[in-house]
C-alpha positions in Angstrom: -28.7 10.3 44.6 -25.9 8.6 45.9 -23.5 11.0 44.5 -21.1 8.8 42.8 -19.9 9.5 39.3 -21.3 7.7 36.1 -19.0 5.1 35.0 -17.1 5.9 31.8 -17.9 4.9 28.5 -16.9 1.5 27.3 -13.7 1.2 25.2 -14.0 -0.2 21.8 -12.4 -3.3 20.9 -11.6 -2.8 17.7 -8.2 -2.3 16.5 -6.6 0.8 15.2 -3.3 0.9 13.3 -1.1 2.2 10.4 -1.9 5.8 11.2 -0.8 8.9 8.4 -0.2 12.1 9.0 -2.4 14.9 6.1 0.8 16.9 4.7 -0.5 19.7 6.4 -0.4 17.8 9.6 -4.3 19.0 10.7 -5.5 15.3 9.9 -4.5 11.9 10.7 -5.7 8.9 8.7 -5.9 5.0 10.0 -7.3 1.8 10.0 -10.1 0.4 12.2 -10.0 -3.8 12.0 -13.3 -5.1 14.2 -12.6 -7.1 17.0 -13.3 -10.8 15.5 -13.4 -14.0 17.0 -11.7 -15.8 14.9 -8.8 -13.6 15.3 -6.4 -16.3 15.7 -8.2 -19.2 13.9 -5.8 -21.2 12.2 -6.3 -21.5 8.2 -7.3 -18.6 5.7 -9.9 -15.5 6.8 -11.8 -15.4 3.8 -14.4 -13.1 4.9 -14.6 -10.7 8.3 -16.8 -8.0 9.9 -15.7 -5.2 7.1 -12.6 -2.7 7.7 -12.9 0.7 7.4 -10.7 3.7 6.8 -11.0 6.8 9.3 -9.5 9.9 9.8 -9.3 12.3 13.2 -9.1 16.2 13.2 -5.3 17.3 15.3 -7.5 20.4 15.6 -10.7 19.5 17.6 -10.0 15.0 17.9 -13.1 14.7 16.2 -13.0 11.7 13.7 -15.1 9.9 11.3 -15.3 7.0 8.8 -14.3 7.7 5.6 -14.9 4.5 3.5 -15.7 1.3 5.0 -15.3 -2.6 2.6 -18.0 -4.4 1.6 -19.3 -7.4 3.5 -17.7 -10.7 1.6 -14.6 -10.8 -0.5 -12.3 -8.6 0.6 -14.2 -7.9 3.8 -10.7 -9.0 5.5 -7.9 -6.9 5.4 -4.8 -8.1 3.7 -1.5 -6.1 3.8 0.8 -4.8 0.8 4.3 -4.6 1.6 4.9 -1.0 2.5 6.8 1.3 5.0 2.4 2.1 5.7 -0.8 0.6 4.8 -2.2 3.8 4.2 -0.3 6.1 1.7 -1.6 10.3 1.7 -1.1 11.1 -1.8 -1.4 14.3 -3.6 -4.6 16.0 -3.9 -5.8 14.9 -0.5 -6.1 10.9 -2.0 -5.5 7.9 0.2 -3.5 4.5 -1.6 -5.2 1.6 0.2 -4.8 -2.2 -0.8 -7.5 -4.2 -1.3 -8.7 -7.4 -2.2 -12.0 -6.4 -3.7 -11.8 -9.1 -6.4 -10.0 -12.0 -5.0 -6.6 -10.1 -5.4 -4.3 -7.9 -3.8 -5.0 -4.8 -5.8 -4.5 -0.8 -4.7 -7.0 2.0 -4.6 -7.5 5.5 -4.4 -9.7 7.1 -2.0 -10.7 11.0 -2.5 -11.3 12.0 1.3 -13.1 15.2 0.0 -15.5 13.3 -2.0 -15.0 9.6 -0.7 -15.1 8.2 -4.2 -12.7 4.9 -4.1 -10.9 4.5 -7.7 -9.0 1.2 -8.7 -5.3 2.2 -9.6 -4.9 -1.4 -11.2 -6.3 -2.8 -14.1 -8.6 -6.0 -13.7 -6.7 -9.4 -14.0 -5.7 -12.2 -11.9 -2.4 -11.0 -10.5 -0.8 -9.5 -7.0 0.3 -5.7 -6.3 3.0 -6.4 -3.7 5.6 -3.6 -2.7 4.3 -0.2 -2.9 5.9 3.4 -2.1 4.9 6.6 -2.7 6.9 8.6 -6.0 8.6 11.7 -5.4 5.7 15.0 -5.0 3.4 11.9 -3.9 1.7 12.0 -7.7 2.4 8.7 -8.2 2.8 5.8 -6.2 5.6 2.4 -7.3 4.9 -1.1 -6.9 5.9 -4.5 -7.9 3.7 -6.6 -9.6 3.3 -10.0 -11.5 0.6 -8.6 -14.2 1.6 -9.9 -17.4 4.6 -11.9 -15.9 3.0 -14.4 -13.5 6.5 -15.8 -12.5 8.1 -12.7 -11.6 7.7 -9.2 -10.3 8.5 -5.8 -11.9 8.1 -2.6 -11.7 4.8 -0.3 -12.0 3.7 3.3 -11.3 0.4 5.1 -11.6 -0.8 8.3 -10.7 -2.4 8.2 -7.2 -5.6 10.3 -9.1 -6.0 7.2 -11.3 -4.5 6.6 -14.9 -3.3 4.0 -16.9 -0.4 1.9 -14.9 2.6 2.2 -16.6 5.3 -0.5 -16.3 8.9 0.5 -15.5 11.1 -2.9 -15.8 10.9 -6.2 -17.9 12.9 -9.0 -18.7 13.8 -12.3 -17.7 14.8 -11.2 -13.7 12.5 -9.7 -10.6 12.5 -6.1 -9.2 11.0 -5.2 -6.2 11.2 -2.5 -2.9 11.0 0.7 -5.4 12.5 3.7 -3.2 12.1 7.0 -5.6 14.6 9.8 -5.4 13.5 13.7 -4.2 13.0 14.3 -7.4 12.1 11.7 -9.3 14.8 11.3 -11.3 16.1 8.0 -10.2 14.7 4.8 -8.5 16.5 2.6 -5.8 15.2 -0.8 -6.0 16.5 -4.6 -5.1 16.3 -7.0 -8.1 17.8 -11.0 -9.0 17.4 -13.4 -11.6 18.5 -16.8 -12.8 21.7 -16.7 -12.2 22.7 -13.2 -9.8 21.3 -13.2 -5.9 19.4 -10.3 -5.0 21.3 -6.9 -5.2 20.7 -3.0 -4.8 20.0 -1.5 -8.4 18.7 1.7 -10.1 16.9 2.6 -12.3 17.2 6.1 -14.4 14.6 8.1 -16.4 12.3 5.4 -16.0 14.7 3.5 -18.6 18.0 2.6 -17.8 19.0 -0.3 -14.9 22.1 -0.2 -13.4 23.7 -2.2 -11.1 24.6 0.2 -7.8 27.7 -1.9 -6.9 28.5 -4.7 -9.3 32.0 -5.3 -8.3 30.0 -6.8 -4.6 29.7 -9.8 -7.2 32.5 -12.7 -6.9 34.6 -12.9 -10.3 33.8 -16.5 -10.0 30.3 -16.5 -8.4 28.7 -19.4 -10.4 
């Protein structure tokens, strides 16, 4: 009766990040960490109030969750090193990391179904730089699987598949950057006895040095 407005809504606390467009651009795609009080607690986060994946309609703002972690392991988020946490592959299917089994692995989440699929195979190893392929079929990453001293090159199908590997040897490559059309991959790669250097890497066979004259004649 005394005419004043109610007061608005209280604003979440949570935290919302690493949004992605849909390639249609009708949907945008994010993370939602809870607000947590041990936000800033020194030593490891081995367990938090679950994250969750949501998306929003451009069309009407309208969101909702699409997939949300389990309480426990991998109830904290941990990051990959990409451009974006959340990757919009083809077929409507969202690459996620996750560390469902102690280790940073990726996923695959359907957003028409929500059915999660594990890209990786099991084992006790790290999935660490990550980029979409060319067409968004397949996604790239480094990884120490089979080579726990050093990281090389991966892809699988964003859909799920068998993960193929792409570079071995006795050096590391890492920061895979695919060509439009898949043809060629940029990446960064060292070893032993060369420092880091630009590289690529053809038909999913042949490395090459991009610039190998950068290299001192009488680099050590």
């Amino acid at each position: 009766a005394s005419g004043r407005s109610a007061p608005p809504p209280p604003r979440p606390v949570d935290s919302d990040s690493e949004p992605v467009w849909s390639p249609d651009s009708k949907q945008v795609a994010f993370l939602r960490i809870p607000a947590s009080t041990r936000e800033f607690a020194f030593g490891p986060v081995r367990e938090a109030e679950p994250w969750s994946i949501r998306a929003a309609s451009a069309v009407t703002g309208k969101g909702r969750e699409l997939w949300r972690a389990h309480p426990g392991r991998g109830s904290a988020f941990r990051e990959m090193v990409a451009e974006n946490q959340l990757l919009w592959g083809a077929g409507d299917r969202l690459v996620f990391p996750w560390e469902e089994t102690g280790w940073l692995h990726l996923y695959s989440l359907d957003i028409r179904t929500g059915a999660v699929k594990a890209l990786n195979t099991p084992g006790q190893y790290e999935v660490e730089h990550v980029a979409l392929g060319a067409g968004s079929r397949d996604v790239l990453f480094s990884s120490n699987q089979d080579d726990i001293d050093r990281r090389h090159l991966w892809s699988v199908p964003v859909a799920g598949g068998s993960p193929h590997r792409l570079t071995t040897g006795d050096g590391i490559e890492w920061s895979p950057t695919p060509d439009s059309e898949g043809k060629t991959i940029a990446l960064l790669c060292s070893s032993a006895t060369q420092p880091a250097h630009a590289a690529i890497l053809e038909n999913a066979s042949t490395l090459k040095d991009l610039a190998p004259e950068a290299l001192p004649a009488d680099f050590p």
